[in-house]
N, C-alpha and C positions, 0 to 999 in steps of 0.2 A: 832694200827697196823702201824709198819715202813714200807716205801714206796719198801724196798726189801722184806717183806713178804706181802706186795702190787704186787709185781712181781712174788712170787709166786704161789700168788692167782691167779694171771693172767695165770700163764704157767698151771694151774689146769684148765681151764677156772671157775673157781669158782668165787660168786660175790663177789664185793667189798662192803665191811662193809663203814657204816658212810653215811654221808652224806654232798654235795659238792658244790659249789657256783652255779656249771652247771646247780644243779638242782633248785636254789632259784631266779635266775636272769638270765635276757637275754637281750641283746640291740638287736631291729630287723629291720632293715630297708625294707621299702617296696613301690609300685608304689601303689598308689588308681586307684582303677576301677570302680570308679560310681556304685558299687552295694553290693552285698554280696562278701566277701570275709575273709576266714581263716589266721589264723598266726599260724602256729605249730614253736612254739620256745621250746616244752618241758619242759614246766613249768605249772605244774598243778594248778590249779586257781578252778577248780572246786571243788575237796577234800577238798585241803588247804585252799584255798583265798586268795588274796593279791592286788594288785595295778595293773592297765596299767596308764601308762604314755607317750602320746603321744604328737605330734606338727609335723607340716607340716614346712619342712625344705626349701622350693624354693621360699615363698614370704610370705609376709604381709599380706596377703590377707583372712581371717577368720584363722588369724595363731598363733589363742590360743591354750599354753600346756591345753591340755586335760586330767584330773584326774579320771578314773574310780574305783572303789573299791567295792569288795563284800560285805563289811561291810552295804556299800547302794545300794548298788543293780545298776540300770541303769542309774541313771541322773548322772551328768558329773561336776566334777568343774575347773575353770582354775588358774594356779597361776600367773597369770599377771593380773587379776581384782581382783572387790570385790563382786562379784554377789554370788545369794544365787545358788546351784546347777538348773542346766538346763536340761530339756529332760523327757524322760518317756517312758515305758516300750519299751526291743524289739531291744534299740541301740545297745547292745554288748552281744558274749554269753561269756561265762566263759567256758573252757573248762579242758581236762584232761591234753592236750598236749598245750598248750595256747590260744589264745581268736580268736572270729569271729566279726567279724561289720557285719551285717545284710543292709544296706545300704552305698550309696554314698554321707556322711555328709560331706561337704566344710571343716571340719575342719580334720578331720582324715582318711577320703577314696575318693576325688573327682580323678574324673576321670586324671591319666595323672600328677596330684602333685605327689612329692617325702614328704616320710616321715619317722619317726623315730619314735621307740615305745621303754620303757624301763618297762621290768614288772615283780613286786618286791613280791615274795612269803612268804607271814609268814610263819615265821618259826624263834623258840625261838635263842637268839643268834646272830638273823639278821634283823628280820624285825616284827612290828604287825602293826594291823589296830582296831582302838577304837574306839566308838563310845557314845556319851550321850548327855542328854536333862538339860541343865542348871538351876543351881538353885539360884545364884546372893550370894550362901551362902562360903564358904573357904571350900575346900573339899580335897577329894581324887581319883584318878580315877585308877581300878586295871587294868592292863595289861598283855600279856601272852609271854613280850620276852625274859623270863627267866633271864635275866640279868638287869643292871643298865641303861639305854638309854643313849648314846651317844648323842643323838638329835630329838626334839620333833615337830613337824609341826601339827597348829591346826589352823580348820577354820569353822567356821559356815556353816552352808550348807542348816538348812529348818528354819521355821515358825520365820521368823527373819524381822518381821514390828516393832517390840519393839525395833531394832538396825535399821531401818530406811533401811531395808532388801540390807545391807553393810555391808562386816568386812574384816579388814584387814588380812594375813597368818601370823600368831605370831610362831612364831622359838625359843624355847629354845637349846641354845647348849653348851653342859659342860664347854667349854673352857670361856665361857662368864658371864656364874652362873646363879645363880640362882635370881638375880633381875634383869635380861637384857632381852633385846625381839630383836629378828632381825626381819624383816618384807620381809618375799620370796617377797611381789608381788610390794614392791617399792626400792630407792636405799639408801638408809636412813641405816646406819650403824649402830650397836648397841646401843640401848637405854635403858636408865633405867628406866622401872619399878615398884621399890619399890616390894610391895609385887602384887601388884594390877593381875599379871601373873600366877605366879608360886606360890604366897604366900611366897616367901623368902626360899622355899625349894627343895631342891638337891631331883629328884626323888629316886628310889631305885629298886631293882630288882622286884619288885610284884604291885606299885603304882606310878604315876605320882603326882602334888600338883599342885592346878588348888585356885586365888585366885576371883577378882569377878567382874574382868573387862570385858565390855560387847565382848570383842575379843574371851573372850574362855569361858562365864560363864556365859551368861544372862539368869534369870529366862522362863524357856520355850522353849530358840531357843537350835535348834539341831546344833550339835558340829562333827567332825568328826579328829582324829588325828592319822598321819603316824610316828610312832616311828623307831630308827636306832640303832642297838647298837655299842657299840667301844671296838673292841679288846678284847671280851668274847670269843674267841675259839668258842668250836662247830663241828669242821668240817674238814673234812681228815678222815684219817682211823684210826687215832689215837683218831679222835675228840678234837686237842687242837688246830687246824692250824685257824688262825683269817681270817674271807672276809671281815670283814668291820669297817674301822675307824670312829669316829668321832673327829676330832685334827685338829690342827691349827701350824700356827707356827707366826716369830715375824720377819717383814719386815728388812731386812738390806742398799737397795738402789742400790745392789751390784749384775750382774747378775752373776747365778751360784749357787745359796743356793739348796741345799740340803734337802731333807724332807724325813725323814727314816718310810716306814711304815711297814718293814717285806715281804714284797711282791711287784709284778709289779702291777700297778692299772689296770683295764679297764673302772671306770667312775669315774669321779670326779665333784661334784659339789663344787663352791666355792665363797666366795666373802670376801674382805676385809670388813670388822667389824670394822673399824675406823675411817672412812669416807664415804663421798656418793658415788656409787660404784656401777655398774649390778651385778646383781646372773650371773655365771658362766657355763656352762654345756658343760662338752667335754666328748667323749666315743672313745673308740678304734676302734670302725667300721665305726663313719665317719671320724677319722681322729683326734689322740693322736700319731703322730710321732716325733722320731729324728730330723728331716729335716723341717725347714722352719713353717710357720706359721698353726698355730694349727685350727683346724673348731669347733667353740662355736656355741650354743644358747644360749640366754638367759630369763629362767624362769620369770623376770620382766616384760618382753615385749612378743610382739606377732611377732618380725624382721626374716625374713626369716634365717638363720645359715648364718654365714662370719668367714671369718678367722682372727686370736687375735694372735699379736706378743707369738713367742716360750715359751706359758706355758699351758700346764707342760710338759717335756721334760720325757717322762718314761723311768726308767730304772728299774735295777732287783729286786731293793729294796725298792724303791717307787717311789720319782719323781723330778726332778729339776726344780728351777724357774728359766729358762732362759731369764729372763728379770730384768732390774733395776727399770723401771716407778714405780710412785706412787700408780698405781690400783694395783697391785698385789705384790710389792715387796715394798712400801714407807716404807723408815727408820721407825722403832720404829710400824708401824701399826701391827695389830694385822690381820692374816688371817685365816678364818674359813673353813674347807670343810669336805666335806663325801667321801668317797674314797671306793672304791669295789674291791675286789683281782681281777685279770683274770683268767681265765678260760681255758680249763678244767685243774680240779683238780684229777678226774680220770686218772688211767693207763691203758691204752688202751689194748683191746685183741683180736682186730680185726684189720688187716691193712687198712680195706678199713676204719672206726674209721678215720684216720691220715695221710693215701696215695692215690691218683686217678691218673691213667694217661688218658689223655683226646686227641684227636684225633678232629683236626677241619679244616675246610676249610675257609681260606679268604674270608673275602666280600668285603674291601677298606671301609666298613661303620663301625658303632659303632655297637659291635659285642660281647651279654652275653654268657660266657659261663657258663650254670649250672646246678644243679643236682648230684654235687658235695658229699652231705651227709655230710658235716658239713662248716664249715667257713675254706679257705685255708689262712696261715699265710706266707708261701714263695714260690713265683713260678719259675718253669724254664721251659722257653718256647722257643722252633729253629722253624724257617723253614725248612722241610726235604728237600724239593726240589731244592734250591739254596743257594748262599755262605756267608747266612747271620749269624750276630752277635748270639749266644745263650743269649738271657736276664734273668737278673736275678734281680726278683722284691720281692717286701716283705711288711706287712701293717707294721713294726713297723717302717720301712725306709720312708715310705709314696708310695702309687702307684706311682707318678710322679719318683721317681728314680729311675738310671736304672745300674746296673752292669753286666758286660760282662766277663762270667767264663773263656773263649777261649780269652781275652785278659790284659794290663797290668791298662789300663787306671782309673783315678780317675768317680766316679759317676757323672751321669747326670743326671740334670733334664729336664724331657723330656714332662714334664705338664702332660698332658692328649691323646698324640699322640701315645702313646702305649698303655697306660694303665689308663682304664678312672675308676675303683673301684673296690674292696676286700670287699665281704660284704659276708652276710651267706651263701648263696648258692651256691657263687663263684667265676668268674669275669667277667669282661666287660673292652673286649679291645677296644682303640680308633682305627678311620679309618687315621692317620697318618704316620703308619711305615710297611713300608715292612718285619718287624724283626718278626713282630707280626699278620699282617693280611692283609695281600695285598690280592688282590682281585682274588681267585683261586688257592693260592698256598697251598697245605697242611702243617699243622703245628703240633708240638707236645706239650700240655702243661702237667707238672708234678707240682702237687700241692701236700704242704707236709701242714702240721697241728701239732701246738707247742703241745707236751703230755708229761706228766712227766713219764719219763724213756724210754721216745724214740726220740725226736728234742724238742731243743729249739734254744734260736736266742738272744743275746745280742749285746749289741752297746756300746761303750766305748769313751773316747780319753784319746791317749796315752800319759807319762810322760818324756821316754825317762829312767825310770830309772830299773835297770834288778831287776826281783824277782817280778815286778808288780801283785798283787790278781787279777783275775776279777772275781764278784759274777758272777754266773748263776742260772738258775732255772729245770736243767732237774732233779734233786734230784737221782739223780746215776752219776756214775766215767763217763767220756763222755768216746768214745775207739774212734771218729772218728771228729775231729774241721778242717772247713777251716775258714781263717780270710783275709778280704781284708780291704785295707785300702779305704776309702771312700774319703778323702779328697787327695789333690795334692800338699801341703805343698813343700814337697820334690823330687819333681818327682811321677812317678807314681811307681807301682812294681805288681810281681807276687800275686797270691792268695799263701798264707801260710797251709799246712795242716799237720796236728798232725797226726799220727795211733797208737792207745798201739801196734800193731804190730810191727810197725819201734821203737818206744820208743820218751824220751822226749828228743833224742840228737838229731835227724834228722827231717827234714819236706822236706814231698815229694811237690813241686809248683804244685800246682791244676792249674790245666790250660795249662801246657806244658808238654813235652814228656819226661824230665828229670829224669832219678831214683834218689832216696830217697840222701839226701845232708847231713852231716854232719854241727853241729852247735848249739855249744851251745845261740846265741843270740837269738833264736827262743824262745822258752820254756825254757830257766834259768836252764836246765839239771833238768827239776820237773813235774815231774805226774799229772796229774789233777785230781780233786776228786771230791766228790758230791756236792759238794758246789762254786767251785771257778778253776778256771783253770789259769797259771800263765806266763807271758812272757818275755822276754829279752830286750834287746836294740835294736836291728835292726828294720826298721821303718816302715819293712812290719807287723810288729805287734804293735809297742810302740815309733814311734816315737812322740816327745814333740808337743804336740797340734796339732796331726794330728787326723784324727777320723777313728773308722773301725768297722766294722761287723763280726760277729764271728759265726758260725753256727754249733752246738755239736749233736751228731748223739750216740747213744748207742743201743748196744742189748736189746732188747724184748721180753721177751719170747711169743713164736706164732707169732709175730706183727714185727721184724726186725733183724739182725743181722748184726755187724760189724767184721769182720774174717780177716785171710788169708789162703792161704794154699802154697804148694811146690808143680812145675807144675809136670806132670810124662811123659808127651811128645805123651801122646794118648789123653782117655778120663778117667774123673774120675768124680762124685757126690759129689757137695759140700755141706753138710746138714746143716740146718740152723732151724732144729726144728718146720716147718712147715711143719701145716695138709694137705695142698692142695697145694705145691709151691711155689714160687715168682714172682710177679707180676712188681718188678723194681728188676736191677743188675746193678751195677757199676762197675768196675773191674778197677784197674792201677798195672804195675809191678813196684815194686821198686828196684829191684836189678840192672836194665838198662834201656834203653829208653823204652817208651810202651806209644798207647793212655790213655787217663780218656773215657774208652766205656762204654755207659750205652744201655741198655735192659729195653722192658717194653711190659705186656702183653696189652696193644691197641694197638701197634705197629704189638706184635707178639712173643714170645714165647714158639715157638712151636718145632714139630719133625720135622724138615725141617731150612731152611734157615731164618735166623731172623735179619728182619732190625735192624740197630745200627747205634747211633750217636759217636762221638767223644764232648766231652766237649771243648777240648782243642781246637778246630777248626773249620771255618766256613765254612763246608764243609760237602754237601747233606749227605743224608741218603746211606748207603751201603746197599744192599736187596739180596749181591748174594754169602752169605758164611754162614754156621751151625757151628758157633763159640759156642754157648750154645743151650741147650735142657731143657725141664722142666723136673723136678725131685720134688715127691711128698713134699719130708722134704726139699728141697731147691731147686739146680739146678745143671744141669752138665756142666760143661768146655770142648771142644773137640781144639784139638792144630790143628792149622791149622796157612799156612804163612797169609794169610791176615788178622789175629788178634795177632797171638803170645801169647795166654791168656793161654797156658797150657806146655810151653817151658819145657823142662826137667831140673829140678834143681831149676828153675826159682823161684824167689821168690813174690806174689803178694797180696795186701789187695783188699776186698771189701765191699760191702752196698748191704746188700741184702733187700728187705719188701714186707711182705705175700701180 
């Protein structure tokens, strides 16, 4: 199924066919509480079975990755030792919707530590989990991931006094063959072998080759191995769209290389394979941004997470090594990793799915706000009350930087004084800025969430040269992009925005009062499509090594629209295909001057007067005019002088979401 009869399944509310990375994997971040406590990450573990993989990310301190799998049931292995599995019945449950810890074990739930869980659902295509009892003879071992593995992870785990109850994590991975070993739990680069591993042979879709070395074969001890597959399809509606590589690529020295995997990652683990070297581990929920240095662990050791010079830099199609050093990028070395699509892969049919408007009072402290209903990907958050900046934050930017849609200036980073994390259930502002949580003032946060066929978010740097491609990932025509340049190269400049309403010769400046401007250096006088959207010379979009943010918005059916209409100077219902309303409005005229006003039902609307912001402006909330009304399928516009939103003749776009 192509992702517009993806859209039409959605406008039917009918379910979606196939099955999607959302549903096989989840990175979850969590605080331990010294007792019993749930993870609902929506990944069945119970039906299925698959993996949890944890590690306590704030210290050294019992801060072994923790390996649980249903294949064995309760005990626990780590991949930075060589111990046989530990524990016994009661540590974890396996659940429907993801797993429970039944106590406060120092390594995965103490009271007050920060942690990170990643947990991996078989399922053919993506992931299995194997199990057997060694026979010291050259064998076979059948598996169920329907495909050829990508990459094999095997480790002893019980009745292992005959290996002197030690073994090391032996890694098969295609890029290395089938005589080589990497070893997860030391830094030891690929080694050969001989047959003594693998037995000299390339698994295959139905069977692995196991030869009679006491690492993955001694007569008696128990064996446990996590298989990955590469680039087998599987998944989407169509069932061909890949979630998981296993690939490498071939060091240049040079920062900037390139690694094309079809998709944006959300975890990658990796290590160079040609020298001594840590295992790698980055996820997009603590932090795989644009900006500045990236947040690792590493699978070898037990080191609390730190952050590792700019790799991998993600972009739409896989990842960049922004770095030259020898660990990740040395000439000529050979780099290995596992790579996971991001998520969701679902077309959303509910707005609350992808939108929340959140309503909160300052405290001056460090301040979560959650309950959000899924992981937010870009925020915009004002003080209503006073004449502060509107912020504009995002995980793939990183929390710490900061853009401000009401003015011109380049991004800031602002550490953790606004914005201390973007994690699944939502965020946590810092007690630093008045922009965001001073102590008593009301605020407004709107959190959007990337979905195919309703927002996505790309990051670029620009050429300077007109016609420029940029992939994106919303998998429909966007109708609605704003693009700001991030960096200061050349001065700073307005936000850039596209509407299919105005076309590809105009851009209305987001942020100011300006109607729609002619100009072809914008957009190269060209359409944007499902695939790519294209830009000019002027350097609010494409100036030569300057860098920017691009933010694509499309119609949904039931879940968004992007429109305009022609004011008629009273009132009139703008429909927009929804069962129950809209719960955010954006509105700008283009024809002349006019605010960027936005509307949102925490704020308020209702049959009566409805607070509004101005984007463009750092200036409170207005509470004393009925500029709109709720209307079942969309909303109504009523013309009135203190907004101008339904002027007669007037020409205007909007953003509307159920």
């Amino acid at each position: 199924m192509t992702l517009a009869k993806s859209l039409q399944a959605a406008a039917g509310n009918a379910a979606a066919e196939g099955v999607y990375i959302e549903d096989v994997f989840s990175t979850y971040l969590y605080t331990g509480n010294g007792s019993t406590q749930t993870i609902n990450n929506g990944i069945d573990l119970a039906g299925e079975g698959g993996l949890v993989w944890a590690k306590k990310r704030n210290s050294a301190t019992d801060g072994n990755h923790i390996l649980f799998d249903t294949a064995r049931g309760q005990p626990w292995l780590s991949t930075n030792n060589t111990s046989a599995q530990l524990g016994s019945s009661g540590l974890i449950n396996y659940n429907s919707d993801g797993f429970g810890w039944t106590f406060g074990s120092a390594s995965w739930n103490s009271s007050g530590d920060t942690f990170a869980s990643w947990t991996f659902r078989k399922q053919p295509k993506f992931f299995d989990v194997v199990t057997w009892t060694g026979n010291s003879t050259a064998r076979t071992i059948a598996h169920n991931l329907g495909s050829v593995p990508g990459c094999i992870m095997v480790k002893a785990y019980g009745n292992m006094a005959s290996i002197g109850n030690a073994s090391d994590w032996l890694v098969y991975h295609r890029s290395t063959g089938n005589t080589n070993v990497t070893f997860l739990n030391t830094t030891t680069g690929s080694t050969d072998y001989g047959s003594a591993a693998w037995n000299s042979t390339t698994p295959t879709s139905t069977v692995f080759s196991l030869g009679t070395d006491s690492n993955v074969n001694q007569n008696s001890v128990q064996y446990v191995a996590y298989l990955f597959a590469h680039d087998a399809g599987g998944f989407g509606e169509s069932g061909e769209e890949n979630v998981v590589s296993c690939g490498s690529y071939t060091g240049t020295g040079v920062a900037g290389l390139a690694v094309t995997l079809g998709y944006d990652p959300q975890w990658i683990l990796w290590k160079n394979a040609s020298q001594l070297s840590d295992w790698n581990l980055f996820d997009n929920m603590r932090g795989m941004t644009v900006s500045g240095d990236q947040v690792r662990l590493r699978p070898n050791l037990s080191n609390a997470e730190g952050t590792y010079a700019q790799f991998p830099f993600p972009t739409a199609t896989g990842f960049i090594v922004n770095e030259a050093s020898a660990p990740v990028n040395g000439s000529g070395d050979t780099m290995i990793y596992i790579a996971i699509r991001r998520g969701p892969m679902k077309v959303p049919t509910d707005g609350t799915e992808v939108f929340k408007p959140n309503t909160y009072t300052g405290t001056g402290a460090v301040l979560p706000i959650t309950g959000m209903g899924f992981p937010p990907d870009f925020l915009l958050t004002k003080d209503r009350q006073f004449g502060n900046d509107w912020c504009a934050q995002d995980k793939l930017r990183g929390p710490s930087q900061y853009l401000r849609p009401n003015g011109t200036g380049a991004e800031l980073n602002l550490g953790t004084a606004q914005l201390v994390s973007i994690d699944q259930t939502g965020v946590t502002y810092g007690s630093g800025s008045s922009s965001t949580n001073f102590n008593g003032s009301p605020y407004i946060n709107l959190s959007f969430r990337r979905a195919p066929g309703f927002f996505d978010e790309v990051c670029y740097t620009g050429d300077g040269i007109a016609g420029r491609a940029i992939t994106h990932n919303l998998g429909v025509t966007p109708e609605w992009m704003i693009v700001k340049r991030r960096s200061n190269n050349d001065g700073a400049g307005y936000w850039a925005s596209y509407s299919a309403a105005t076309g590809n010769t105009q851009s209305t400046q987001f942020g100011t009062v300006a109607a729609a401007l002619t100009n072809s250096t914008f957009w190269n006088n060209t359409s944007p499509t499902s695939t790519n959207f294209t830009v000019g010379t002027i350097t609010r979009v494409n100036g030569s090594a300057e860098t920017y943010v691009a933010y694509l918005f499309a119609s949904c059916p039931g879940v968004s629209k992007c429109g305009s209409y022609t004011g008629n100077g009273s009132s009139q219902t703008i429909p927009c295909g929804f069962a129950a309303g809209a719960r955010f409005v954006l509105i700008k005229r283009t024809d002349s001057t006019g605010d960027w006003y936005v509307w949102d039902s925490a704020r308020g609307i209702v049959a009566g007067n409805d607070p509004h912001l101005s984007l463009n402006t750092t200036a409170a909330e207005v509470t004393t005019d009925d500029s709109v009304d709720p209307a079942s399928t969309g909303f109504i516009v009523n013309q009135l002088a203190a907004t101008n939103i339904n002027v007669t003749s007037a020409s205007y776009i909007f953003l509307a979401i159920a």
